[in-house]
Backbone as CSV, one residue per row, in Angstrom:
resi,resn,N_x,N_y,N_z,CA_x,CA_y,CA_z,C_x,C_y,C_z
1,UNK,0.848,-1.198,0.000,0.000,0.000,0.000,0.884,1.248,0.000
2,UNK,0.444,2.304,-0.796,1.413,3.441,-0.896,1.303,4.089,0.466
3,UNK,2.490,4.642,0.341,2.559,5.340,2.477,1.918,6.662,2.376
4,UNK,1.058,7.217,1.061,0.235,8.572,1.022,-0.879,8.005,1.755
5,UNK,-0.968,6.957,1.065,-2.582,5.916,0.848,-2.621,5.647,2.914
6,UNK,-1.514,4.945,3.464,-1.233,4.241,4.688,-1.927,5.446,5.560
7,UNK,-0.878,6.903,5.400,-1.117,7.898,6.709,-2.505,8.083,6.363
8,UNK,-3.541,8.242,4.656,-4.319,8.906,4.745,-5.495,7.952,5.727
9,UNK,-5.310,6.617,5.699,-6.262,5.645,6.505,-6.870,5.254,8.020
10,UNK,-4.848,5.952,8.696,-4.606,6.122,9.780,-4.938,7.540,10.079
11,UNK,-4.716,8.556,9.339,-5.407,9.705,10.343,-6.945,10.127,10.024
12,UNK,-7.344,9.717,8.570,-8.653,10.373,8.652,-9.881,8.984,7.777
13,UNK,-9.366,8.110,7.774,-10.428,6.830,7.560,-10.971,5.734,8.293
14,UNK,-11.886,6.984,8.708,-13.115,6.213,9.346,-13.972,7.305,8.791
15,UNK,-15.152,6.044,8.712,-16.185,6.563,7.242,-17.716,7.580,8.293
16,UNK,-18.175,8.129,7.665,-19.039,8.829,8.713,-20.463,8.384,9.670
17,UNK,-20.431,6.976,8.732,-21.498,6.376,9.417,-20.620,6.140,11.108
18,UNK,-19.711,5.281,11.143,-18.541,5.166,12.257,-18.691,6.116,13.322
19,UNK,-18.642,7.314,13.043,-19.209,8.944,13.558,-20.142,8.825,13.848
20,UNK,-21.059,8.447,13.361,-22.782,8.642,13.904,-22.981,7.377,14.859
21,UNK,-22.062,6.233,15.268,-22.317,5.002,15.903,-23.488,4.282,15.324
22,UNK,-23.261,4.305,13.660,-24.051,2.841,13.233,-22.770,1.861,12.832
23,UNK,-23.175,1.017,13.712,-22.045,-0.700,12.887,-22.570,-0.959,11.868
24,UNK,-22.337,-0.737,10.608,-22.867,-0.327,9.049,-22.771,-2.333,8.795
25,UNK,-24.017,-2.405,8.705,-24.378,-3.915,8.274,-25.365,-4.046,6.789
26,UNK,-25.463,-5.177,6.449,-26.484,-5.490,5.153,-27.607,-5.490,6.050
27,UNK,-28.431,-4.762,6.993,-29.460,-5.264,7.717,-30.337,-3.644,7.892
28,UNK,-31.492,-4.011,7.974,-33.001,-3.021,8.020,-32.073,-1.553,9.120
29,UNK,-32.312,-1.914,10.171,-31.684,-0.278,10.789,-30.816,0.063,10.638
30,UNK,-29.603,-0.503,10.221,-28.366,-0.184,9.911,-28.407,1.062,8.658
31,UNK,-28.889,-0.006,7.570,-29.564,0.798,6.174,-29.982,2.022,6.622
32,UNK,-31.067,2.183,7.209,-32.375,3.124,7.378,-31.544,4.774,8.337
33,UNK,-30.473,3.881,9.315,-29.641,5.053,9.748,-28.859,5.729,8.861
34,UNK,-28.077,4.848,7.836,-27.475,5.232,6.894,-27.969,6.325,5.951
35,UNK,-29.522,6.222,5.709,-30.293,6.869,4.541,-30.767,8.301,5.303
36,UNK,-30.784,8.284,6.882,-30.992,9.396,7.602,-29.708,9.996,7.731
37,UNK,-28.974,9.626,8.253,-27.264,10.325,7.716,-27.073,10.752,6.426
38,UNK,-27.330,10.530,5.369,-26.965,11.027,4.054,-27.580,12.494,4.487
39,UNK,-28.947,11.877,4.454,-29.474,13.029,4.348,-29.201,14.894,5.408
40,UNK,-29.038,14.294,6.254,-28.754,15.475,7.202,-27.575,15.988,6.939
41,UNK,-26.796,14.854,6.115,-25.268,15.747,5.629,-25.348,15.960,4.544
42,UNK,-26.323,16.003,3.701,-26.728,16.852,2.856,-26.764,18.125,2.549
43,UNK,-27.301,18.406,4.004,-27.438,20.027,4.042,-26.287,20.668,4.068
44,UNK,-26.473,22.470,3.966,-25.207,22.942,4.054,-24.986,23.523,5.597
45,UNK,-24.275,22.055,6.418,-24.133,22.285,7.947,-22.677,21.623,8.026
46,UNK,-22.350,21.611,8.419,-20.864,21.015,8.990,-21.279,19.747,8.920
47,UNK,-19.925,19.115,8.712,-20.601,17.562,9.038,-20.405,16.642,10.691
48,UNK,-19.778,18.024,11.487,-20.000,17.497,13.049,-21.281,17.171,13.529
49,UNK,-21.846,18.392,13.163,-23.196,18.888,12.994,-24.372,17.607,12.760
50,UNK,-24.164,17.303,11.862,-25.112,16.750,11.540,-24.663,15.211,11.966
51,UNK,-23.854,14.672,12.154,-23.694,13.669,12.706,-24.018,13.512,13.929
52,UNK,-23.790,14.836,14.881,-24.258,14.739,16.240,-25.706,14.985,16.515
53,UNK,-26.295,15.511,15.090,-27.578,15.301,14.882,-28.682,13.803,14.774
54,UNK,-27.632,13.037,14.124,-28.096,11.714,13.835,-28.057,11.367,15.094
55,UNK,-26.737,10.704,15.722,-26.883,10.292,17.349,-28.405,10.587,18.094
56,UNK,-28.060,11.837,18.071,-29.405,12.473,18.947,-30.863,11.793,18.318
57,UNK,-30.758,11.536,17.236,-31.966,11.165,16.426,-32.290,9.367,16.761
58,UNK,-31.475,8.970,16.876,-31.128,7.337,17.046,-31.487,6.817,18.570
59,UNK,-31.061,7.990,19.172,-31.056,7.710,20.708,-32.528,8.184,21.340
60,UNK,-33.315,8.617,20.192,-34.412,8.846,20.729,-35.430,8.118,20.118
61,UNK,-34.791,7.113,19.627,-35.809,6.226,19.076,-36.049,5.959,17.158
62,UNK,-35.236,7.026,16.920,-35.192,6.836,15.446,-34.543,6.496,14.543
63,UNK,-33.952,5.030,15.319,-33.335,4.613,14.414,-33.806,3.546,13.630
64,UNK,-35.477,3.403,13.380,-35.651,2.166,12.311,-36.697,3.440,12.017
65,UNK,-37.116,2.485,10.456,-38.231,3.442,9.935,-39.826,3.976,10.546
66,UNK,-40.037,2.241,11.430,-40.797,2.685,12.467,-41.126,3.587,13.350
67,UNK,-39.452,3.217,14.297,-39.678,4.270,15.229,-39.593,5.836,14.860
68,UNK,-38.257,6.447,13.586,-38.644,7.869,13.176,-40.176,7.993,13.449
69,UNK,-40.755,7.085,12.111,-41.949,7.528,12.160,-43.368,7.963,13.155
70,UNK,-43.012,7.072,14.194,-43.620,7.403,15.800,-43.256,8.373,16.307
71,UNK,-42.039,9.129,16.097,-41.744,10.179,17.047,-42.712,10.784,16.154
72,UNK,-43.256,12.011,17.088,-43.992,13.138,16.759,-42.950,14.325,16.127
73,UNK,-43.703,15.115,15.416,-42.975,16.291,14.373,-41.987,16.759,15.295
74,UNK,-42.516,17.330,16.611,-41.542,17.902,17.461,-40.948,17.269,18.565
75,UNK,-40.876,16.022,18.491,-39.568,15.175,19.197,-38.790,15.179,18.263
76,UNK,-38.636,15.342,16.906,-37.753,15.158,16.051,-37.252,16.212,16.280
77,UNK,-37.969,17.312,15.759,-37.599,18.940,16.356,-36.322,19.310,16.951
78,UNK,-37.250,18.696,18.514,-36.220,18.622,19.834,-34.518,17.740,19.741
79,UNK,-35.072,16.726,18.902,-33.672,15.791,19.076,-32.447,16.362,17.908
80,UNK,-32.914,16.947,16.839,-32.281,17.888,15.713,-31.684,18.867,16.446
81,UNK,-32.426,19.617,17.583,-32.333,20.707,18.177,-30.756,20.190,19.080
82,UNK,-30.839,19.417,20.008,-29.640,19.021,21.213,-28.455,18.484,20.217
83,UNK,-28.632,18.539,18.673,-27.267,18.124,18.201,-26.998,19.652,17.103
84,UNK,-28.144,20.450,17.493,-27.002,22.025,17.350,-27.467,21.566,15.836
85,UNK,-28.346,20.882,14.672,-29.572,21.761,13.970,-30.346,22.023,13.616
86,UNK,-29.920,23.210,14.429,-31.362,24.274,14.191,-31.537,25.106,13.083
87,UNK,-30.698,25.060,12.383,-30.980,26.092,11.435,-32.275,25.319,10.229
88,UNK,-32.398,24.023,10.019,-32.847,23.409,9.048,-33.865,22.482,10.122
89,UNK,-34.054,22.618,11.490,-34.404,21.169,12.350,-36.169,21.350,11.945
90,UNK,-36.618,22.141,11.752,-38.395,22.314,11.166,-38.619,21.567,9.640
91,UNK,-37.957,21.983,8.996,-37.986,21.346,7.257,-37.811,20.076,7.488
92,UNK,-35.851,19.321,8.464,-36.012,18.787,8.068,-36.600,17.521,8.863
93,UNK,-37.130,17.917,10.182,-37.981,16.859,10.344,-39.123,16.798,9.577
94,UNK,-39.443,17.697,9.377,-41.073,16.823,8.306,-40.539,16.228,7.209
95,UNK,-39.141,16.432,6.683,-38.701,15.550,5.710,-38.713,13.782,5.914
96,UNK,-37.779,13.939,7.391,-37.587,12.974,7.228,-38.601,12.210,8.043
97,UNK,-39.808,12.511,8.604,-41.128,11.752,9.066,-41.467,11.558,7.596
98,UNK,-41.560,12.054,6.484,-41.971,11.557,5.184,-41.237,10.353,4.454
99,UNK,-39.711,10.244,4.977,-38.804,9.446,4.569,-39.008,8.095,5.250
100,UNK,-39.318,8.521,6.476,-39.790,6.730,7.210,-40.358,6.338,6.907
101,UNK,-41.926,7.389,6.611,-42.875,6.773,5.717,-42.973,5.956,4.296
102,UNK,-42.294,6.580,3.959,-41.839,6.093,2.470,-41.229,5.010,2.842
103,UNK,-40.410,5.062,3.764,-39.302,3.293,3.324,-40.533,2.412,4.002
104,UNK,-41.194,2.981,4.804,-42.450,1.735,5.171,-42.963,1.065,3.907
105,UNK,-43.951,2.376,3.388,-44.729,2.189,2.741,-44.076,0.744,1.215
106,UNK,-43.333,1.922,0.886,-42.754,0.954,-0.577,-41.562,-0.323,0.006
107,UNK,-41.101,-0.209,1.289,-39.815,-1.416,1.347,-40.109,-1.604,2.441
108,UNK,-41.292,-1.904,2.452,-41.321,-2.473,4.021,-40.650,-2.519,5.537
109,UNK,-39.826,-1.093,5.581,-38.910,-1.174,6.443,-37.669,-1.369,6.196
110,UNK,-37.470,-1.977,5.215,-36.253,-2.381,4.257,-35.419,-2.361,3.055
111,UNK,-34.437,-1.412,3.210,-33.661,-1.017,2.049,-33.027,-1.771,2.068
112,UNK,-32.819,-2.938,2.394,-32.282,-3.966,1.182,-33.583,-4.518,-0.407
113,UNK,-34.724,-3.888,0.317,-35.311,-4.621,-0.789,-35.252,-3.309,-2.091
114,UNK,-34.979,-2.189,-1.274,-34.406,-1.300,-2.533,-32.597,-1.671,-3.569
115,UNK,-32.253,-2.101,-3.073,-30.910,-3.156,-3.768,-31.968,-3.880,-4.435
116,UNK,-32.492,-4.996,-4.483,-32.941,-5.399,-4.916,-34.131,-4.792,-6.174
117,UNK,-34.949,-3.895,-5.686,-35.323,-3.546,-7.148,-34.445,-2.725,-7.985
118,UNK,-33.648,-2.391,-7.911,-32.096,-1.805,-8.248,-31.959,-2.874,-9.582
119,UNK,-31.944,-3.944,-8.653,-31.305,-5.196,-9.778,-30.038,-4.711,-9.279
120,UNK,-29.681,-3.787,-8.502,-27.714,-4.210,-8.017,-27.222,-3.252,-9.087
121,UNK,-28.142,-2.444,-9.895,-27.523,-1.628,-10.603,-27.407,-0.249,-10.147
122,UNK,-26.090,0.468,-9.924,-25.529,1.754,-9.384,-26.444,2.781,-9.494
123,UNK,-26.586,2.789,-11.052,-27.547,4.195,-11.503,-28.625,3.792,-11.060
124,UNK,-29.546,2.638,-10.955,-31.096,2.381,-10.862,-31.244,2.902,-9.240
125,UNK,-30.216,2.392,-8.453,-30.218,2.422,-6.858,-30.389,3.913,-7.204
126,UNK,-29.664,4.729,-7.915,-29.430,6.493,-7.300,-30.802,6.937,-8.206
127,UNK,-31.368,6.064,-8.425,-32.853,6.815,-9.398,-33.557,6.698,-8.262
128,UNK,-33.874,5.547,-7.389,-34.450,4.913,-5.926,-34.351,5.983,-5.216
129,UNK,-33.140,6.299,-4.924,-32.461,6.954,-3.397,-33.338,8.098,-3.730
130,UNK,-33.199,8.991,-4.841,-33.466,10.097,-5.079,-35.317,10.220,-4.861
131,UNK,-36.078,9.052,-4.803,-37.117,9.161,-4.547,-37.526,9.779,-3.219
132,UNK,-36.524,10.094,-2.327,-36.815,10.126,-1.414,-36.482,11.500,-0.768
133,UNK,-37.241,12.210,0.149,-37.077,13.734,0.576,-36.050,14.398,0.771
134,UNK,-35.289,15.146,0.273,-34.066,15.594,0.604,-33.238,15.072,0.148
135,UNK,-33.166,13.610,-0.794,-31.900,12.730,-0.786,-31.961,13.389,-2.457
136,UNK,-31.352,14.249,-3.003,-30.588,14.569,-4.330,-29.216,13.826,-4.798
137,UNK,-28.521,14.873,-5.739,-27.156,13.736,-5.889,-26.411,13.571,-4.748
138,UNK,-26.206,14.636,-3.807,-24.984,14.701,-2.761,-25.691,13.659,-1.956
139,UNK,-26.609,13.355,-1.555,-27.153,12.505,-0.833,-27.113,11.021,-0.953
140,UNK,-27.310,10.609,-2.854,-26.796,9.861,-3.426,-25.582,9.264,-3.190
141,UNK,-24.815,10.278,-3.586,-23.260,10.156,-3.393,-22.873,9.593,-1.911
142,UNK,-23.530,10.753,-1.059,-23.149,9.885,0.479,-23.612,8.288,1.210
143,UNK,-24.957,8.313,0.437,-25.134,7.197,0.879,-24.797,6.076,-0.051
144,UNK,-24.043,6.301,-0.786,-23.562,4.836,-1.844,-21.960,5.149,-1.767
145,UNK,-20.896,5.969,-1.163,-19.795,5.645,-0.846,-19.535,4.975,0.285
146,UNK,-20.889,5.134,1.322,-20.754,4.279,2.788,-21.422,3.097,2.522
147,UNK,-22.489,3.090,1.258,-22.632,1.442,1.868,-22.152,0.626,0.795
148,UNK,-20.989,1.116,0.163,-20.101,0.201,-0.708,-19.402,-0.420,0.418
149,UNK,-19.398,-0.609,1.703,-19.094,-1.325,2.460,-19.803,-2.452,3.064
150,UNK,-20.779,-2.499,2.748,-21.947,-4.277,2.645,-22.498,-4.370,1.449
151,UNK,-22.597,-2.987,0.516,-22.963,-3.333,-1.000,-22.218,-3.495,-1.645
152,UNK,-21.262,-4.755,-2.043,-20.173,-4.979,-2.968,-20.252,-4.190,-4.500
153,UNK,-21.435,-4.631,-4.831,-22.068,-4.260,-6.154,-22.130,-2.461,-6.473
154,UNK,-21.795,-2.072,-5.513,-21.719,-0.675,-5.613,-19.938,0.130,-5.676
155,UNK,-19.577,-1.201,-5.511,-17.800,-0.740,-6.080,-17.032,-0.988,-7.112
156,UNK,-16.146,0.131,-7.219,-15.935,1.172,-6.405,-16.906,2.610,-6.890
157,UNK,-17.253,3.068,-5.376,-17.715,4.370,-5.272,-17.031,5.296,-5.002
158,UNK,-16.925,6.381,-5.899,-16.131,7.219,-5.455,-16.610,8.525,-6.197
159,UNK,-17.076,9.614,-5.805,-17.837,11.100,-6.354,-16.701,12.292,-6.543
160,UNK,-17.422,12.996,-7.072,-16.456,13.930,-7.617,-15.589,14.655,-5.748
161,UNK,-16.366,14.685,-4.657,-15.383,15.187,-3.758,-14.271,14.168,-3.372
162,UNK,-14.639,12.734,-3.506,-13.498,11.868,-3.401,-12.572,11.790,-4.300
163,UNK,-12.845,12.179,-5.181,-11.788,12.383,-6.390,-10.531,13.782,-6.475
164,UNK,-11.254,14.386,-5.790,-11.024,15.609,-5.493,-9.964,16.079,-4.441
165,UNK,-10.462,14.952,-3.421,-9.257,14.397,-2.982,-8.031,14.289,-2.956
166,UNK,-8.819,12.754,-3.801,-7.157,12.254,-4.474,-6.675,12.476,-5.412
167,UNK,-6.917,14.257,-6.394,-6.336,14.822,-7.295,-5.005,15.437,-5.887
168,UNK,-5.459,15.655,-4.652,-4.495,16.888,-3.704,-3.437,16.421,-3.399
169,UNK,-3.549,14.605,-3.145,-2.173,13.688,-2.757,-1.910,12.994,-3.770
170,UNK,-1.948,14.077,-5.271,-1.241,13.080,-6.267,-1.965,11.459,-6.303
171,UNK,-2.899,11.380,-6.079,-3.421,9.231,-6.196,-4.381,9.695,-7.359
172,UNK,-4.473,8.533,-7.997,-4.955,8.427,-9.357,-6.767,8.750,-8.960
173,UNK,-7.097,9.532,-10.342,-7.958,9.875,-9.998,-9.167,9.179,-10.905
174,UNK,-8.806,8.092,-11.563,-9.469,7.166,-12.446,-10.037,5.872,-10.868
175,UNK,-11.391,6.139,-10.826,-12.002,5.405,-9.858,-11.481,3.799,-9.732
176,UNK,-11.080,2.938,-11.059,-10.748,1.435,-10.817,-9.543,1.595,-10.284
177,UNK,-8.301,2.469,-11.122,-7.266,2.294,-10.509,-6.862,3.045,-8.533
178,UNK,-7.799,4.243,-8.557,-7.765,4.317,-7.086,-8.348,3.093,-6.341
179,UNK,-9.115,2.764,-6.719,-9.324,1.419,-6.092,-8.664,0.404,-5.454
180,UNK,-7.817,0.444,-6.678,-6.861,-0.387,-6.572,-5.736,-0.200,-5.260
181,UNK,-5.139,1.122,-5.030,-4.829,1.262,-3.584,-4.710,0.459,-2.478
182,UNK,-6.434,-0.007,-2.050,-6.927,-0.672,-0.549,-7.097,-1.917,-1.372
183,UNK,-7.464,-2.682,-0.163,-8.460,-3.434,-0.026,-9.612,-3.555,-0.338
184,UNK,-11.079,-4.113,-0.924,-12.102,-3.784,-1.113,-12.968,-3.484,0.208
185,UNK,-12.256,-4.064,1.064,-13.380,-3.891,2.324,-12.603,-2.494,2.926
186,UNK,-11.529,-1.552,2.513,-11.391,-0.278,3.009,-11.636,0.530,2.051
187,UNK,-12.419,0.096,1.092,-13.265,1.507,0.159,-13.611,2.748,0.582
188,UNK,-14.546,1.851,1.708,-15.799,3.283,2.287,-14.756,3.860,3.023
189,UNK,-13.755,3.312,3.809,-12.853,3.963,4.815,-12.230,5.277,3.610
190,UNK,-11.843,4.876,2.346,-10.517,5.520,1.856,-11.434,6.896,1.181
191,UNK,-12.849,5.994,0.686,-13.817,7.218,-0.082,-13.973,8.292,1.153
192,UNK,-14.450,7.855,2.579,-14.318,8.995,3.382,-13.510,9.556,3.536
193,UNK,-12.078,9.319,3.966,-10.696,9.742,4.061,-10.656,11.267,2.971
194,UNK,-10.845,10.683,1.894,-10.480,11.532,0.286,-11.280,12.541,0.664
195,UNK,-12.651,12.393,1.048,-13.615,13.952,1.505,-12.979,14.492,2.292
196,UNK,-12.361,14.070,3.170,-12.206,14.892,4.483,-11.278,16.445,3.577
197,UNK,-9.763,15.325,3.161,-8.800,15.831,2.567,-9.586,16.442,1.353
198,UNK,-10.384,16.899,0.669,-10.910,17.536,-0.255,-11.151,18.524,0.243
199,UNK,-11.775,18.610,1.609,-12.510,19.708,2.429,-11.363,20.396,3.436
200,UNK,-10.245,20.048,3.660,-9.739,20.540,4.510,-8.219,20.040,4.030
201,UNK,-7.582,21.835,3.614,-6.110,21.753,2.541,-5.368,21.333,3.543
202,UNK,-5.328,21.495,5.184,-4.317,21.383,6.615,-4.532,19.820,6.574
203,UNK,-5.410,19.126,6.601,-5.227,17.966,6.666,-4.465,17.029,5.056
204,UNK,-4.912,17.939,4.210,-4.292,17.455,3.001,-2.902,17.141,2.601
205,UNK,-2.306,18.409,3.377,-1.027,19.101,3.276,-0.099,17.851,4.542
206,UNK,-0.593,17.623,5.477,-0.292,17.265,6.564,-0.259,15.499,5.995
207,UNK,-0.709,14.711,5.031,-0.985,13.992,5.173,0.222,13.740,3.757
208,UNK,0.111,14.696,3.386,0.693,14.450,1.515,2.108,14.964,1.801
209,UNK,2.572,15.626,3.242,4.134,15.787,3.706,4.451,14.826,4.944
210,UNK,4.136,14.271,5.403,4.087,12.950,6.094,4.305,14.010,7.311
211,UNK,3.339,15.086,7.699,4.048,15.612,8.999,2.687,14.953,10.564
């Protein structure tokens, strides 16, 4: 493994689901946290922000499509509110009480059965995802670079900020051959890594001079 590739794994790859405390599995809440994380880092909030948003959201019960959907408009409110946002916490809880609904209604609780009407195909999944409130391309993008880590069939993922990336530490910016880099099971680690370093030149710099 190249030693750009090594430091970038060790200081900044761990993927953001990791951050929000979902153990990212092929399984119903795992998914469903995942598809609520995209979305809140969607917005234009920090992504501390909104991760400490998710927590708060999980810990109050919303972490399957069910339970979102049981909390009332303003427990969501409230739990958006104690992870600091507020600037979007009105919109986007009624978003995402519409989003539980939806994965009820059409997947029974279960986005694996959205893989499945996918047929396992990349673009069909991001025609899916996009059905859903708030989830556009960036949303897309976030939630199919994290779950190229139980969705094989979705690798390699890698979006224009991961690329973007690894235009800053010199790594190839042709998605098979960055790939090629890791391991397949440190994709999602390396696709997060590459955002961070896209978003932040001190960590870029720091990582691409071995300091």
């Amino acid at each position: 493994m190249d030693a750009v590739v090594k430091k970038l794994l060790r200081e900044a790859g761990h993927t953001y689901a990791e951050d929000a405390g979902i153990p990212l599995k092929d399984q119903p809440s795992a998914l469903f946290k995942l598809l609520v994380l995209a979305n809140l880092l969607s917005a234009r909030i920090s992504s501390e922000i909104a991760v400490a948003a998710a927590r708060e959201l999980f810990e109050a019960g919303g972490g399957t499509a069910r339970g979102l959907d049981r909390m009332s408009w303003q427990d969501r409110v409230d739990a958006l509110g104690r992870g600091h946002y507020v600037r979007y916490d009105e919109s986007t809880s009624t978003r995402l009480g519409d989003t539980a609904e939806l994965v009820q209604d059409k997947y029974h609780g279960d986005l694996r059965r959205l893989a499945r009407d996918s047929e396992r195909v990349p673009d069909r999944a991001a025609e899916l995802l996009r059905e859903f409130p708030g989830i556009g391309p960036t949303g897309v993008d976030i939630f199919c670079r994290e779950a190229q880590a139980v969705w094989p069939w979705l690798r390699p993922y890698f979006d224009d900020q991961a690329l973007k990336g690894a235009e800053r530490l010199g790594l190839p910016t042709d998605p098979k051959r960055l790939a090629e880099q890791v391991p397949d099971k440190d994709l999602a680690r390396l696709a997060a890594a590459l955002v961070r370093v896209a978003r932040d030149k001190k960590l870029a710099d720091a990582v691409k001079n071995g300091k």
